[in-house]
DOKOLFI-544260 format. One line per field, with one value per residue (C-alpha): x, y, z; residue number from 0. Coordinates in steps of 0.05 Angstrom, whole numbers, always signed. Layout:
N
c1 X_...
c2 Y_...
c3 Z_...
nr NUM_...
END
This chain:
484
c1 +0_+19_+45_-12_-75_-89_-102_-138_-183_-201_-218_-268_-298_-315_-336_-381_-407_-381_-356_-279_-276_-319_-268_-220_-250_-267_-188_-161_-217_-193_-125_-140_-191_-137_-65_-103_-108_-35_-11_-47_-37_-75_-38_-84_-69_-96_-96_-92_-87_-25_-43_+28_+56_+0_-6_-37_-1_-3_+1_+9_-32_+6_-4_+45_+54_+107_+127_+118_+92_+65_+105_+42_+1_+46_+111_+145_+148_+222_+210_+154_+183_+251_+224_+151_+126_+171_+111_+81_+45_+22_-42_-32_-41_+12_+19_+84_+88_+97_+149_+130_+129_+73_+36_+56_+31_-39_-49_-49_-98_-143_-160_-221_-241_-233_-279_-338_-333_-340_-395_-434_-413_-450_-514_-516_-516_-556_-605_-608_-613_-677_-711_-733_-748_-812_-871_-841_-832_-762_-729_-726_-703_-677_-702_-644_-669_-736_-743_-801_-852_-823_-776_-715_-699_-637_-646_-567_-536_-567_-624_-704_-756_-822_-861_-922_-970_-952_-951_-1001_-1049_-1034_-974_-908_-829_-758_-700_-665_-735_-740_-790_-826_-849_-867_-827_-871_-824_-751_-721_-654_-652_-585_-562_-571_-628_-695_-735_-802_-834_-905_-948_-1011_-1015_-1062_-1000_-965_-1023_-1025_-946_-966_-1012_-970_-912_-954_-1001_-964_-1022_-1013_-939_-944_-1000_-1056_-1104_-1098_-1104_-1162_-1159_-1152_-1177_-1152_-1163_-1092_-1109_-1176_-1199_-1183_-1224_-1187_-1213_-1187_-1199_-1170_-1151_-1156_-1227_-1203_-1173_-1213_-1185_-1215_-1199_-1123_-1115_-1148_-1107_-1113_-1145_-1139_-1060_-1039_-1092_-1067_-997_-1024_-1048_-1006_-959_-1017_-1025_-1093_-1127_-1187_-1184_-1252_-1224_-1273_-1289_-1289_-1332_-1347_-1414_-1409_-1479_-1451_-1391_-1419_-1457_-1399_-1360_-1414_-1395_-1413_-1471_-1525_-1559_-1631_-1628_-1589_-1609_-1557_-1546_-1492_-1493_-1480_-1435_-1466_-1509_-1564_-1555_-1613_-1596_-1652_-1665_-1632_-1573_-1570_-1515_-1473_-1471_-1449_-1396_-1373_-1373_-1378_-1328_-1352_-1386_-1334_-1289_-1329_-1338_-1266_-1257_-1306_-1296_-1372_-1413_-1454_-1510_-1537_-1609_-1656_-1712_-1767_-1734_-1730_-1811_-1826_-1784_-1817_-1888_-1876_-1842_-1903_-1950_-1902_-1909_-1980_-2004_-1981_-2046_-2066_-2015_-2054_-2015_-1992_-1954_-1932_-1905_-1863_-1837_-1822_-1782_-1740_-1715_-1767_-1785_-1811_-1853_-1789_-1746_-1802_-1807_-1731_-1725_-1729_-1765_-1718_-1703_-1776_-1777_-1736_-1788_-1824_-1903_-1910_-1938_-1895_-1944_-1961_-1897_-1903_-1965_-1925_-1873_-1919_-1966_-1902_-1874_-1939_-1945_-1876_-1884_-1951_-1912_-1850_-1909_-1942_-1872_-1849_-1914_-1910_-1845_-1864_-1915_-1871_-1827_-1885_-1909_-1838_-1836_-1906_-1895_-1824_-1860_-1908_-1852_-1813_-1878_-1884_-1826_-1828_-1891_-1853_-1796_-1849_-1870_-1817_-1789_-1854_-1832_-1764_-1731_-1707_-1635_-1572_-1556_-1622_-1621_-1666_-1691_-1691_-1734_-1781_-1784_-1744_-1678_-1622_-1568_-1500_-1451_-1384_-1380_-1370_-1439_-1465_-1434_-1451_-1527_-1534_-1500_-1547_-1607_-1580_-1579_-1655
c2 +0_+75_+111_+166_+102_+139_+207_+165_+135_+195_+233_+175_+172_+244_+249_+182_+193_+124_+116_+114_+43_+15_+44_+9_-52_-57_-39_-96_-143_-132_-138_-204_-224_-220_-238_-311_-309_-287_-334_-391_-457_-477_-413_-380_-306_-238_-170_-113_-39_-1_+76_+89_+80_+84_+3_-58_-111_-181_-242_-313_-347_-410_-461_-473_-555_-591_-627_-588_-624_-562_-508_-460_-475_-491_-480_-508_-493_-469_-431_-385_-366_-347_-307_-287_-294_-313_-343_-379_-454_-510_-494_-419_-387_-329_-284_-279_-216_-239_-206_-139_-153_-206_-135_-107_-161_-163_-87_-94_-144_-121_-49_-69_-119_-51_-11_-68_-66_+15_+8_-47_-3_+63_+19_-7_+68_+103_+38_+48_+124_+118_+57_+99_+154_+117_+154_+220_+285_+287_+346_+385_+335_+349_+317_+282_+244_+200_+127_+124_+156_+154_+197_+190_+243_+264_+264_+286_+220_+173_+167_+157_+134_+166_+119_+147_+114_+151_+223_+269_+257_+328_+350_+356_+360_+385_+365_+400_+422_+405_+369_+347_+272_+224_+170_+107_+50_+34_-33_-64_-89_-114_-49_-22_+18_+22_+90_+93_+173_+183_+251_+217_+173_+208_+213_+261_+306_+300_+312_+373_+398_+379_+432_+473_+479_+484_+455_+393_+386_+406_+346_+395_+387_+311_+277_+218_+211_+228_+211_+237_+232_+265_+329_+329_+337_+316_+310_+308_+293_+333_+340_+383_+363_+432_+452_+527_+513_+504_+451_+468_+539_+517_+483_+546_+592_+669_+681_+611_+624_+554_+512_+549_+529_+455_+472_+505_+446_+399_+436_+461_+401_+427_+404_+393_+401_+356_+359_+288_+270_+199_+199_+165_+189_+259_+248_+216_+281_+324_+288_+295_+374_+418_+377_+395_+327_+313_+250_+179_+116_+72_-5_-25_-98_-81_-24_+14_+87_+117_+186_+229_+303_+358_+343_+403_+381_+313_+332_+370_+308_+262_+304_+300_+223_+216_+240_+275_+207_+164_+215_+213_+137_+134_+178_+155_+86_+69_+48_+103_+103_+170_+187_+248_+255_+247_+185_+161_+188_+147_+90_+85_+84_+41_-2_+12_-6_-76_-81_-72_-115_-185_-205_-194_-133_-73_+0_+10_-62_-45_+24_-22_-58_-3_+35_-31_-26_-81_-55_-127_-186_-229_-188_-207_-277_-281_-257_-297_-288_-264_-209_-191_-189_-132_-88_-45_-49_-124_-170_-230_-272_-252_-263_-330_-315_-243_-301_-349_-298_-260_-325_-349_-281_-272_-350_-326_-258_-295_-342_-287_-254_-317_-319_-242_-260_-323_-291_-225_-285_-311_-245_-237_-299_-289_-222_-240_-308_-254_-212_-266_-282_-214_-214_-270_-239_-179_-230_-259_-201_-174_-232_-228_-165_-169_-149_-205_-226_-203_-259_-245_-193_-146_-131_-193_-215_-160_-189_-126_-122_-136_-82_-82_-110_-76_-12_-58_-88_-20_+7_-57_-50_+19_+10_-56_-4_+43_-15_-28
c3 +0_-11_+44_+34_+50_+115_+80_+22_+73_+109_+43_+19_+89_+93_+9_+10_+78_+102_+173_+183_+210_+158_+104_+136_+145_+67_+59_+107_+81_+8_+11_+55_-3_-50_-12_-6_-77_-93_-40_-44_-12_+58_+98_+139_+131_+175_+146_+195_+173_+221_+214_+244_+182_+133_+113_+114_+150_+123_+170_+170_+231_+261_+312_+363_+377_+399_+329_+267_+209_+166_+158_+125_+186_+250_+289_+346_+412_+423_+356_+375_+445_+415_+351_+369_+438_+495_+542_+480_+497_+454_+422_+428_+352_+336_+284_+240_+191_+118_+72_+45_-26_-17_+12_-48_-89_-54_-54_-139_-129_-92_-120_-162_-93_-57_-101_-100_-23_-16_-59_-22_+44_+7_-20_+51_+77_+29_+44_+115_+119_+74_+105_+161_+120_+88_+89_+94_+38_+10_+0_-59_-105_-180_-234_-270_-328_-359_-372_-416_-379_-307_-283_-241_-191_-153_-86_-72_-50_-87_-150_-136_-188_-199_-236_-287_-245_-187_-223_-222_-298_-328_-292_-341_-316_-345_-338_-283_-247_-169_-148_-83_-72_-18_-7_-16_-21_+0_-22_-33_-105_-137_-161_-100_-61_-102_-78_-105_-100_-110_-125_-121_-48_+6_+49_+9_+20_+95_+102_+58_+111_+171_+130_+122_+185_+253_+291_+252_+266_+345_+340_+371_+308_+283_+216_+213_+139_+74_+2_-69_-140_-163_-198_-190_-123_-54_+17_+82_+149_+215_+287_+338_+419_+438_+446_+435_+367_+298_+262_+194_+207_+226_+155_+117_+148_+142_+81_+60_+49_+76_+43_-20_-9_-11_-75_-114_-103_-128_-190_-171_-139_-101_-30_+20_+96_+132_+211_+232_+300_+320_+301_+231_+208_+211_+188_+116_+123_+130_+77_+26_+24_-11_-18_+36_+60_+82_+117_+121_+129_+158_+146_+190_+179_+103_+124_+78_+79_+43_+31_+11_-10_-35_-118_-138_-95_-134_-192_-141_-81_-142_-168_-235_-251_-185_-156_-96_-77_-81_-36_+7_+12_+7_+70_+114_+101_+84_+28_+1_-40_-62_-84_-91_-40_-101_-121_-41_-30_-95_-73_+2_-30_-61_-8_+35_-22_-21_+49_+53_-3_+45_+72_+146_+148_+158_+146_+214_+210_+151_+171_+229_+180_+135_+187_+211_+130_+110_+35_+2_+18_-3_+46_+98_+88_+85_+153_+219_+281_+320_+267_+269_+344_+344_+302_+352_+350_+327_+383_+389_+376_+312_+286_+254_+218_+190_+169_+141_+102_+65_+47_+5_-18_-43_-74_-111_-133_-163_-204_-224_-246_-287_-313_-340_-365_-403_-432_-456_-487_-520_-548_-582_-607_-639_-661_-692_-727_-763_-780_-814_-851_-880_-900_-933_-972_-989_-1026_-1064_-1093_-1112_-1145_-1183_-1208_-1211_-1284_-1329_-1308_-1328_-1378_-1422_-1475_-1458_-1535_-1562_-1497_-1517_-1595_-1619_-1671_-1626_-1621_-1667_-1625_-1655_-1696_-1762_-1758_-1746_-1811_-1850_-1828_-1848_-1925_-1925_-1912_-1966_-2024_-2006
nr 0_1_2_3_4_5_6_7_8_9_10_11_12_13_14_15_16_17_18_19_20_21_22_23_24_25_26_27_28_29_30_31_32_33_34_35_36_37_38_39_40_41_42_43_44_45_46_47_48_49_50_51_52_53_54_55_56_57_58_59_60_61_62_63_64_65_66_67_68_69_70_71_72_73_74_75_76_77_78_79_80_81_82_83_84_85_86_87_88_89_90_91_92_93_94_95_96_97_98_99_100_101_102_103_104_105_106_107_108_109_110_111_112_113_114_115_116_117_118_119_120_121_122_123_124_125_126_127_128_129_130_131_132_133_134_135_136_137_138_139_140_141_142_143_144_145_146_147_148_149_150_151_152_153_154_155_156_157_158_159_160_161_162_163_164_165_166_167_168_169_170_171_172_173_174_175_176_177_178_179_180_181_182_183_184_185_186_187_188_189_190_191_192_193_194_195_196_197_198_199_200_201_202_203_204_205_206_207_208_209_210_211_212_213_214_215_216_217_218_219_220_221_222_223_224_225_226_227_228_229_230_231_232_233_234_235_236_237_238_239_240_241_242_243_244_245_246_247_248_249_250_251_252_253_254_255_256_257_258_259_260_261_262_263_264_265_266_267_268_269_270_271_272_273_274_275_276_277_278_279_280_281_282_283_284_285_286_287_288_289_290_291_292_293_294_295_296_297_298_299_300_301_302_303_304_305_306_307_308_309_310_311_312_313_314_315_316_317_318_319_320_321_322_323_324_325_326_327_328_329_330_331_332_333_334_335_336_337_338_339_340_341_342_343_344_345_346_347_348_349_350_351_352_353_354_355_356_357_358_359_360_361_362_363_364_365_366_367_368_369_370_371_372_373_374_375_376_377_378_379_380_381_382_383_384_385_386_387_388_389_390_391_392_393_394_395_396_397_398_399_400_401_402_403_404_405_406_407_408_409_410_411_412_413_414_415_416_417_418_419_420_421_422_423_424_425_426_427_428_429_430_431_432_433_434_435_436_437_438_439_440_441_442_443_444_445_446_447_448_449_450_451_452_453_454_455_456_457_458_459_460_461_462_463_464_465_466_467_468_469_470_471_472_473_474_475_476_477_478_479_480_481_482_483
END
């Protein structure tokens, strides 16, 4: 080795980051890698770097016994205490420095051994700084080139990936812009560490808000949630601990300044701040903003939620393709199921008129049932006792006969339904039977009518002179006329 390996080592510590004792341990490991390659044979060798003098000692480990019978691997007794240790015993393993020039030798060899093992020491850093950086923002990273349609950023030490699907639809980069992303994924592939950025994952959002909003970072207002459709629109869900402190109002900011910071870096995705309370009811119902909603009818076995909303609030508690909707589902975690109140007053007459039609069950009963989420006979007769227990205003004891009654009459409904249907079949079939027979009579008479075919001559069908077929027999006909 050079006489300059300690300043060498210090410099590559301090430019790749890499602690000083790991350098060092890639040096001694290399030229160890490669002396047993140089040297061969079974000699067990140590490699120990001496900063004193700037170089990496090579030794040969031996085994002190009382008769030698391999010079490579032991050495005697009276040996070791007169040239390496003078209160050596038998079994005791020594070290004896080998010659320089097999140093010299090994340091040659093991340059490119050297490089690989830096490297592997930087992947393994780089890979454990950013392992516990998952699910945070990076910092303003550069981006360096594209691959296809992803694009790799520079995030200073090392080289991150932002793959199409995780960029926001519309949103277009140069070379050399910076760019903000949250790391999603951090994995150890053979080239080294594989750093996946997103624009588009909820969480990038909520870091965005916890930058921006200092309640969110001092953990005074709290983030339950959040749902996106990347550059489109956005609904996040917030509560605050302190009783004195608005949490919607802490994300706005004055004059909706920090909201507006959130974004401008989303390329104009419009954001709902939601106030999220326990009571799930109200929170589908704050969620559906800007839509104003009437009522809800909750089915928490289904985990799922009716929402009704005023008719002329139908279009807007959609959202365009239905977005807002599916936000809000998205957000809150429920199933939601969004209908006018015309179409829910249409729909519960004509549940009631259902419900009322099963014989024996007046329009109070039915009402009960209505209101326990009953809306068909077959829902009825599907049902158990014990499920029909629990509607208020039936008398126990007229449970069975409720049962028995909606079972025939959902029996004689589904005959009368196939019937309907089989007859509807029967009509088409009928009706397309005639048509085919028309048809038919229209073929007829037009092949009736229909002109002589192409291989007839028309004239000489007709019992007329037949047309010159060539310019010569029109010529010849004409002198033939003259003669006459």
């Amino acid at each position: 080795m050079q006489p300059e390996l300690s300043r060498v080592i210090e410099q590559v510590s301090k430019e790749k980051g890499i602690d000083r004792a790991v350098v060092v341990h890639a040096v001694e490991t290399a030229m160890l890698s490669a002396a047993k390659k140089v040297i061969g044979g079974d000699m067990r060798i140590e490699a120990q770097y001496n900063p004193d003098i700037g170089e990496v000692e090579l030794f040969k480990i031996l085994t002190v016994v009382p008769e030698v019978t391999n010079d490579e691997l032991e050495i005697s007794l009276t040996d070791a205490r007169r040239s390496l240790d003078p209160e050596a015993q038998v079994g005791d393993e020594l070290l004896e420095k080998l010659a320089q020039r097999y140093g010299r030798i090994a340091a040659q060899a093991a340059k490119q051994n050297l490089i690989q093992r830096l490297r592997d020491a930087e992947r393994d850093l780089i890979y454990n700084e950013f392992k516990d950086r998952k699910g945070e923002l990076t910092h303003s990273g550069i981006v360096q080139r594209f691959e296809k349609k992803n694009i790799i950023v520079n995030l200073g030490r090392t080289d991150a990936i932002l793959p199409e699907k995780e960029q926001i639809p519309r949103e277009r980069y140069r070379h050399g812009d910076r760019i903000r992303a949250f790391i999603l994924d951090v994995d150890m592939a053979g080239k080294g560490p594989q750093i996946v950025l997103s624009r588009t994952h909820p969480g990038f959002l909520i870091k965005l808000f916890e930058q921006e909003v200092p309640e969110i970072y001092e953990a005074i207002v709290e983030v339950k949630g959040a749902a996106r459709e990347p550059g489109g629109r956005a609904k996040i869900a917030v509560v605050s601990r302190d009783p004195d402190v608005d949490p919607v109002g802490a994300c706005v900011g004055m004059k909706g300044t920090r909201v507006q910071s959130v974004v401008q870096e989303l390329r104009g995705e419009k954001i709902d701040i939601v106030h999220w309370t326990q009571d799930p009811a109200e929170y589908v119902a704050r969620a559906m903003a800007p839509a104003r909603v009437s009522r809800i009818v909750m089915d928490e076995d289904a985990h799922s939620m009716e929402v009704v909303v005023p008719d002329d609030q139908l279009s807007l508690a959609i959202g365009k393709k239905g977005q807002n909707v599916r936000l809000a589902s998205r957000l809150t975690g429920w199933n939601l199921e969004v209908r006018s109140e015309a179409e829910a007053e249409e729909e519960a007459r004509m549940a009631r008129v259902a419900l009322g039609s099963i014989p024996g069950i007046g329009e109070v009963t039915a009402e009960f049932l209505f209101q326990h989420g009953f809306k068909s006979a077959q829902e009825v007769g599907d049902a158990d006792e014990a499920s029909l227990a629990e509607v208020e205003g039936i008398d126990l004891d007229r449970i069975p006969a409720i049962l028995e009654a909606a079972r025939t009459h959902a029996i004689l409904l589904r005959r009368l339904t196939e019937e309907a249907e089989q007859e509807a079949a029967a009509a088409a079939v009928a009706a397309a039977a005639v048509a085919v027979q028309e048809v038919d009579a229209i073929a007829e008479v037009l092949a009736v009518d229909a002109p002589l075919s192409v291989d007839s001559d028309p004239l000489t069908a007709s019992g007329g002179d037949s047309l010159p077929s060539t310019a010569d027999d029109a010529v010849r006909g004409d002198r033939e006329g003259g003669a006459s």
